[in-house]
C-alpha positions in Angstrom: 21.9 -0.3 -5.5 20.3 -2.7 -7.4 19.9 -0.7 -10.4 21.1 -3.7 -13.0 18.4 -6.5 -11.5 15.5 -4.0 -11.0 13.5 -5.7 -13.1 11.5 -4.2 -16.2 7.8 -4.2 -18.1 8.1 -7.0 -21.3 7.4 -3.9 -23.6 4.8 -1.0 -24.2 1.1 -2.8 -23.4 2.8 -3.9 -20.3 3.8 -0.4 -19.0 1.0 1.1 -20.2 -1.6 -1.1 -18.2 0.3 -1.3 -15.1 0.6 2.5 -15.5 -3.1 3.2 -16.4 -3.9 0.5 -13.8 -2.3 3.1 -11.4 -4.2 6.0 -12.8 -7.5 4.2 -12.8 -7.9 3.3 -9.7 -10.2 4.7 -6.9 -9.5 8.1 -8.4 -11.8 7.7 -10.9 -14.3 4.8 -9.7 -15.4 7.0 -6.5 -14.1 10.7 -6.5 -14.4 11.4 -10.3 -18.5 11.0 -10.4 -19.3 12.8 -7.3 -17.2 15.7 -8.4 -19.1 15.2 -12.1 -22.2 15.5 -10.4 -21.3 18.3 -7.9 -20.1 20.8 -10.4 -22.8 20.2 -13.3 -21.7 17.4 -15.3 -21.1 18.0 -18.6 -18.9 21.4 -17.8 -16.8 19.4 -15.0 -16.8 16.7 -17.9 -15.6 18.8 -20.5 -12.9 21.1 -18.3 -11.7 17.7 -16.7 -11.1 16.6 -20.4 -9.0 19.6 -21.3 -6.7 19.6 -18.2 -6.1 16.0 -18.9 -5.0 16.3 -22.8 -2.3 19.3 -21.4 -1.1 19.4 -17.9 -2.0 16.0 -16.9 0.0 15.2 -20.3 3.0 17.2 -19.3 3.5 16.4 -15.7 2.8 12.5 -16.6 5.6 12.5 -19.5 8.2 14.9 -17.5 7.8 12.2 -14.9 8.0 8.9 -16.6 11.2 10.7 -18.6 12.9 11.7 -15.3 12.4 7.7 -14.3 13.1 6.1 -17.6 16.1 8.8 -18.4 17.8 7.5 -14.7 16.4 3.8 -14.2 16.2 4.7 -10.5 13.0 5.7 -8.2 12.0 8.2 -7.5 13.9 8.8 -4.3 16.8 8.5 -6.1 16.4 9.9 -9.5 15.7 13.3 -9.0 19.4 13.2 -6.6 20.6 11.6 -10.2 19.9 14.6 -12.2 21.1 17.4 -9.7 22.3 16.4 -6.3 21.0 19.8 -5.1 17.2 18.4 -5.8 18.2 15.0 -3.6 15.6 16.9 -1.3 12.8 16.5 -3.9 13.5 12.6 -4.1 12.8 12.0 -0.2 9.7 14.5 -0.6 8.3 12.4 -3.2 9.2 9.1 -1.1 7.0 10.1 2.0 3.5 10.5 -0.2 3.5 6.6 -1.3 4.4 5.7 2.4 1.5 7.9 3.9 -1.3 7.0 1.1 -0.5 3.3 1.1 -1.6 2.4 4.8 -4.8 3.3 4.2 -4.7 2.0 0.4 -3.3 -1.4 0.6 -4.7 -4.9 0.6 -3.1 -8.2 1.0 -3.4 -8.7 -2.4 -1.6 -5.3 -3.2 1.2 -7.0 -1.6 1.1 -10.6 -3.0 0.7 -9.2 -6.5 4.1 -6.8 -5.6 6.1 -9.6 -4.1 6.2 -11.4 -7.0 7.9 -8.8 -9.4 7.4 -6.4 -12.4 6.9 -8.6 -15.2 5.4 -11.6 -13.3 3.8 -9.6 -10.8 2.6 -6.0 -11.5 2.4 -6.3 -15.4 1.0 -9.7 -15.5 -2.0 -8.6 -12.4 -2.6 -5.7 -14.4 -2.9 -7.3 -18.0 -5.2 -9.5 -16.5 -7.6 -6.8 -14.1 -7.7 -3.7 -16.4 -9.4 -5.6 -18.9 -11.8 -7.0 -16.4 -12.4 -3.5 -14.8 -13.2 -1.8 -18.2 -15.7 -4.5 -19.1 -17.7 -5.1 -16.1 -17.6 -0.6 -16.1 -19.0 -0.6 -19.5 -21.3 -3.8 -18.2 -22.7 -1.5 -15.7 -22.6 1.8 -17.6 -25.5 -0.3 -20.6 -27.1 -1.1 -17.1 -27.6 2.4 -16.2 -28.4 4.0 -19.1 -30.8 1.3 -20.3 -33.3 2.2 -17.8 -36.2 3.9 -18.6 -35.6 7.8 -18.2 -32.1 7.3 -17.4 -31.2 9.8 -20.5 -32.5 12.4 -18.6 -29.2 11.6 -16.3 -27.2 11.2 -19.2 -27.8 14.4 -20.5 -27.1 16.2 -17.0 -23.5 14.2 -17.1 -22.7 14.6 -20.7 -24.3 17.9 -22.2 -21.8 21.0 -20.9 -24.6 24.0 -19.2 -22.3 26.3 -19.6 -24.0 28.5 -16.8 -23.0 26.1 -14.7 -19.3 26.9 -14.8 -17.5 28.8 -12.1 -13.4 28.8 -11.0 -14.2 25.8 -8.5 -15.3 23.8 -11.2 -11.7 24.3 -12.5 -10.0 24.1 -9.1 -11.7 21.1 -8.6 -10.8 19.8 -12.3 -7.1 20.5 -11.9 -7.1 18.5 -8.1 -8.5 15.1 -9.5 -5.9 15.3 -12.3 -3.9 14.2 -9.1 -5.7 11.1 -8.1 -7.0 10.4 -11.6 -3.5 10.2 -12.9 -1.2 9.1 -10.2 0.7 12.4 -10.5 3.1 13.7 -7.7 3.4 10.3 -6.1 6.7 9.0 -7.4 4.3 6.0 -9.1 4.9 7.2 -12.9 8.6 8.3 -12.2 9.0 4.5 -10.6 7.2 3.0 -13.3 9.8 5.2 -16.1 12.5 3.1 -14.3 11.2 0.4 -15.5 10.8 1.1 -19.3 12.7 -0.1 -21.7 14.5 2.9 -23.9 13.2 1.5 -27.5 9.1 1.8 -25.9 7.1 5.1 -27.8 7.3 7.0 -24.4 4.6 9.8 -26.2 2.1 7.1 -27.3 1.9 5.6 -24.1 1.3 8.3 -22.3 -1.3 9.0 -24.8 -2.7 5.7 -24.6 -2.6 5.9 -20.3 -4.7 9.5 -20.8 -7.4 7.5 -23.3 -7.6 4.4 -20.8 -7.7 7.1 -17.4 -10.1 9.4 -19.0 -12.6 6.6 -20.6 -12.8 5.1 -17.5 -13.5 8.2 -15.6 -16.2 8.5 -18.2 -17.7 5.0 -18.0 -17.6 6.1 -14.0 -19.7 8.6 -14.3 -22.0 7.2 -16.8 -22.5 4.3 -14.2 -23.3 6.5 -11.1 -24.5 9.9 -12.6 -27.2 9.3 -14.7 -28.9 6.2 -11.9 -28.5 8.8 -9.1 -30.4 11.7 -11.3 -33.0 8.9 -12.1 -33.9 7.7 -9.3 -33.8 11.0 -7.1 -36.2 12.7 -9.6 -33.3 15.1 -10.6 -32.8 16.2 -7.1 -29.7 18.9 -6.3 -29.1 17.7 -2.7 -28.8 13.8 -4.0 -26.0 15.2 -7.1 -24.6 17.2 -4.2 -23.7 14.2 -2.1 -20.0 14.7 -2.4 -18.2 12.2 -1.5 -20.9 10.2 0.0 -22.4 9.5 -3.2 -21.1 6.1 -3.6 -21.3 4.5 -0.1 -24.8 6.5 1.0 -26.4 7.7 -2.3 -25.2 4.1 -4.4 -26.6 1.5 -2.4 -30.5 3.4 -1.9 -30.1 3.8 -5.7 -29.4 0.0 -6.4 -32.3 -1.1 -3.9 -34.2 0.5 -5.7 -32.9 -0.9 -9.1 -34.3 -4.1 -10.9 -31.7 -6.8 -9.7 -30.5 -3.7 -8.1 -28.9 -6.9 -5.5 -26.7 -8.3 -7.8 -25.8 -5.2 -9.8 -24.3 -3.4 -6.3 -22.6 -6.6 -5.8 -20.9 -6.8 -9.5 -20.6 -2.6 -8.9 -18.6 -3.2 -5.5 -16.3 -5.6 -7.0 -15.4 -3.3 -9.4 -14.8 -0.6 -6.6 -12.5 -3.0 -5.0 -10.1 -4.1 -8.4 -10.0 -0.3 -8.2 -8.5 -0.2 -4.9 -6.5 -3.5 -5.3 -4.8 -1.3 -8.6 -3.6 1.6 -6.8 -2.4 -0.3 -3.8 -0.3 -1.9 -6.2 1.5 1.1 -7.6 1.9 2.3 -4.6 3.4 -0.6 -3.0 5.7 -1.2 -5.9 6.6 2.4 -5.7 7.4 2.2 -1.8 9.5 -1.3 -2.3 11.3 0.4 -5.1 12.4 3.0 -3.2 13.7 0.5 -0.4 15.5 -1.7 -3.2 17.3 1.7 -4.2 18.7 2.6 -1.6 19.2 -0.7 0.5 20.6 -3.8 -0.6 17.3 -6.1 0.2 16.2 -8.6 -2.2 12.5 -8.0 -3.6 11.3 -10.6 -0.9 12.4 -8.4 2.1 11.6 -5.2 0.6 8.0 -6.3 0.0 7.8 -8.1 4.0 9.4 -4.8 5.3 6.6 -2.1 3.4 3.9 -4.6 4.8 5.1 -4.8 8.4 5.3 -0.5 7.9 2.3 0.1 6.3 0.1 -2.2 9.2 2.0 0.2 12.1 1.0 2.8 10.0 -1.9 2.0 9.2 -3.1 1.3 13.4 -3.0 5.5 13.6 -5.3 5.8 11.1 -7.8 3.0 12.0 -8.0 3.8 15.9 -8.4 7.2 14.6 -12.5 6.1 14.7 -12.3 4.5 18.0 -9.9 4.3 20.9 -8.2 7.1 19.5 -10.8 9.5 18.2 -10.3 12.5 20.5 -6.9 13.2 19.0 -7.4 15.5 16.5 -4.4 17.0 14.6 -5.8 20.4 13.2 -9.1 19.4 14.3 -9.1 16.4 11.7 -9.5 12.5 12.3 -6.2 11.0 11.9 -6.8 9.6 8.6 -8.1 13.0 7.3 -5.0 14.3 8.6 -2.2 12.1 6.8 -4.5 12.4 3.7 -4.3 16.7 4.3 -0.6 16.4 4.5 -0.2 13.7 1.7 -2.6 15.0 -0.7 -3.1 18.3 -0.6 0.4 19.9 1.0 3.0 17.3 -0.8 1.4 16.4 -4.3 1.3 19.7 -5.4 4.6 20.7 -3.7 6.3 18.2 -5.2 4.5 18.7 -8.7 5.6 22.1 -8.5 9.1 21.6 -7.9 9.6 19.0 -10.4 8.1 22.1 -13.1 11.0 24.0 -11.3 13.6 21.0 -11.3 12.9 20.1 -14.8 13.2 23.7 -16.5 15.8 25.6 -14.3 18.2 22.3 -13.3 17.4 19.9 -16.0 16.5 21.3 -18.4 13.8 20.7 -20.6 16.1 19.9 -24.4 17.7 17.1 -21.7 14.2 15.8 -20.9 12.8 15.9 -24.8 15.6 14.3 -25.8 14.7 11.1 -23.4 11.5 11.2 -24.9 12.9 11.8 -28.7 14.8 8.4 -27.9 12.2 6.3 -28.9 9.8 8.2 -31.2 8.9 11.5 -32.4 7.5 13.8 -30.3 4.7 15.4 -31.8 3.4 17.2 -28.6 6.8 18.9 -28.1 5.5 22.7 -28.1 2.9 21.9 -25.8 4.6 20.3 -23.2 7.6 23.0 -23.1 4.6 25.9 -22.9 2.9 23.9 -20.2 5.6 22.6 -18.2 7.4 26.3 -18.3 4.6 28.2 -17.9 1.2 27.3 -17.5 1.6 24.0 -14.9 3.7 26.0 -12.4 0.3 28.5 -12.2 -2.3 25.6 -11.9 -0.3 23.5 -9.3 0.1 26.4 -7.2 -3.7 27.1 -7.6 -4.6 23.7 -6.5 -2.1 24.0 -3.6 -4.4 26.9 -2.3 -7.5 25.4 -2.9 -6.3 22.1 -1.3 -5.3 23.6 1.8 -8.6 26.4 1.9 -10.7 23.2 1.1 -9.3 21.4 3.7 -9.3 24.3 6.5 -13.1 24.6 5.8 -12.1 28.4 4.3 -13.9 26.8 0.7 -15.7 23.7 0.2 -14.6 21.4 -3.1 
């Protein structure tokens, strides 16, 4: 509805670090190391790498195209392209609304309330620089300590014995969170491209920024929790534990460890604050779309939703703890439904959308707009083929994982 005042990003660098400021978020900082150090490092490294460079590629740019192509959210472009897919729009709605509850902080919101250029792209321009240099900050740290190579080599040398389907399934599910897939964020964030910015490149440049980070991640929490556990499997094998109960034993331990867990925790929380703010700008996007509230409203109204929300999910620990949907604490529960039932349906139907309804000559040709693109063949041979496989792996996996049937 208010399609013509939606706002935009100033050019490229400002899309692509609000964008990658969406995919490096706590995707990366907390879930990407433990699963480096569950499934042996180097291989998860070097798998992780590869998924990245082809279907995280091709799901990223068929989403930013659908966005960009309609200037609408994702709630409402997908209705744009084929009315018969309006379905797929309000699927892709709910994930945002679920995940941002237990996601957001006030700043999330203050940051949103204030708009695209002045508020998301400026906020980013300003924190992903700040995140990538206290990282690499910590990463010298790390790896400066004596016998820390011994760690580095566990995270960075592929043992190729090491490498089972898991370590794939596992790959293929933090593309996900690593790159803000399946969440309406990137198609959102199309919307607000302009038509003359390299749509290829910067998705090339938001894989470089998501998978350097996830790198400098791992090089900050791998190599100091293989040093100072003597190499020990059960510590690697920490799961998602590894950075609130292995981390803080490690820094103690550490030479200013004090001061270095302080610096590391801020990081984790510019992590946090850069997700909440894709996702909030996704969810007031949405509202702007189909409502005829200002920015101002829009931004009051998520906040007053995601707090009664987000009450479920916090008495879910205390006054509440007994209810147990599936036998999972609340919060477990909406992050089961959001995360590993909607992502990859809605990944999966947006393969189906954009080959069978779309078609994919209508979505290269967005993309040919700007640039050329020189990744063409791959993304028609994944999107067609090979992307519709994987999601529906990782829908499996998800759901076995979360069922107890397999452990991730």
């Amino acid at each position: 509805m208010e399609k013509a005042n939606r706002g935009s990003f100033s050019g490229k660098v400002g899309f692509v670090l609000a964008a990658a400021g969406s995919a490096v978020g706590l995707g990366n900082i907390w879930r990407f190391p433990y699963l480096a150090a569950k499934y042996g490092g180097g291989i998860f490294l070097l798998v992780y790498i590869i998924l990245a460079l082809t279907l995280g590629f091709a799901l990223m740019t068929a989403e930013i195209a659908i966005g960009r192509k309609t200037g609408l959210s994702a709630i409402g472009a997908y209705g744009a392209l084929n009315r018969k897919f309006s379905f797929l729009g309000v699927l892709t709605a709910v994930i945002p609304v679920i995940i941002l509850p237990y996601y957001s902080v006030i700043g999330g919101w203050v940051v949103v309330l204030l708009g695209v250029e002045k508020g998301v792209e400026k906020c980013s321009k300003i924190m992903m620089p700040f995140l990538v240099v206290l990282s690499i900050v910590i990463a010298i740290f790390v790896v400066c300590q004596p016998g820390a190579m011994d760690g580095v080599a566990y995270y960075l040398n592929p043992d190729f014995s090491k490498f089972t389907p898991m370590t794939v399934l596992a790959a293929m599910g933090q593309l996900f969170y690593s790159m803000s897939l399946a969440m309406g964020i990137m198609v959102t964030y199309g919307s607000y491209m302009k038509k003359d910015v390299n749509l290829d490149h910067a998705v090339q440049q938001i894989e470089i920024f998501d998978t350097g980070i996830a790198l400098i991640a791992g090089l900050m929490i791998v190599p100091a929790v293989y040093l100072f556990s003597g190499g020990d499997e059960s510590a690697m094998q920490a799961g998602s534990g590894l950075m609130f109960i292995t981390l803080p034993k490690v820094f103690a331990g550490m030479p200013f460890g004090t001061a270095i867990g302080a610096i590391f925790f801020l990081l984790v929380l510019f992590a946090a604050l850069t997700s909440s703010i894709s996702l909030m700008e996704t969810v007031v996007s949405i509202i702007r779309d189909k409502t005829s509230l200002s920015r101002r409203k829009a931004a009051f109204f998520t906040l007053g939703v995601s707090v009664l929300l987000g009450i479920p999910s916090s008495l879910g620990f205390g006054l509440w703890s007994k209810i147990k949907p599936l036998g999972m604490s609340i919060l477990d529960f909406f992050d089961f439904i959001s995360n590993s039932i909607l992502m990859p349906v809605v990944a999966f139907l947006t393969c189906i959308f954009v080959v069978w309804f779309v078609g994919l000559q209508s979505i290269v040709d967005e993309i040919k707009l700007s640039s050329p693109f020189k990744r063409e063949k791959m993304f028609r041979v994944m999107i067609r083929y090979i992307a519709p496989v994987c999601i529906v792996l990782i829908l499996v996996s998800s759901v076995l994982n979360s069922l107890g049937v397999i452990k991730i």
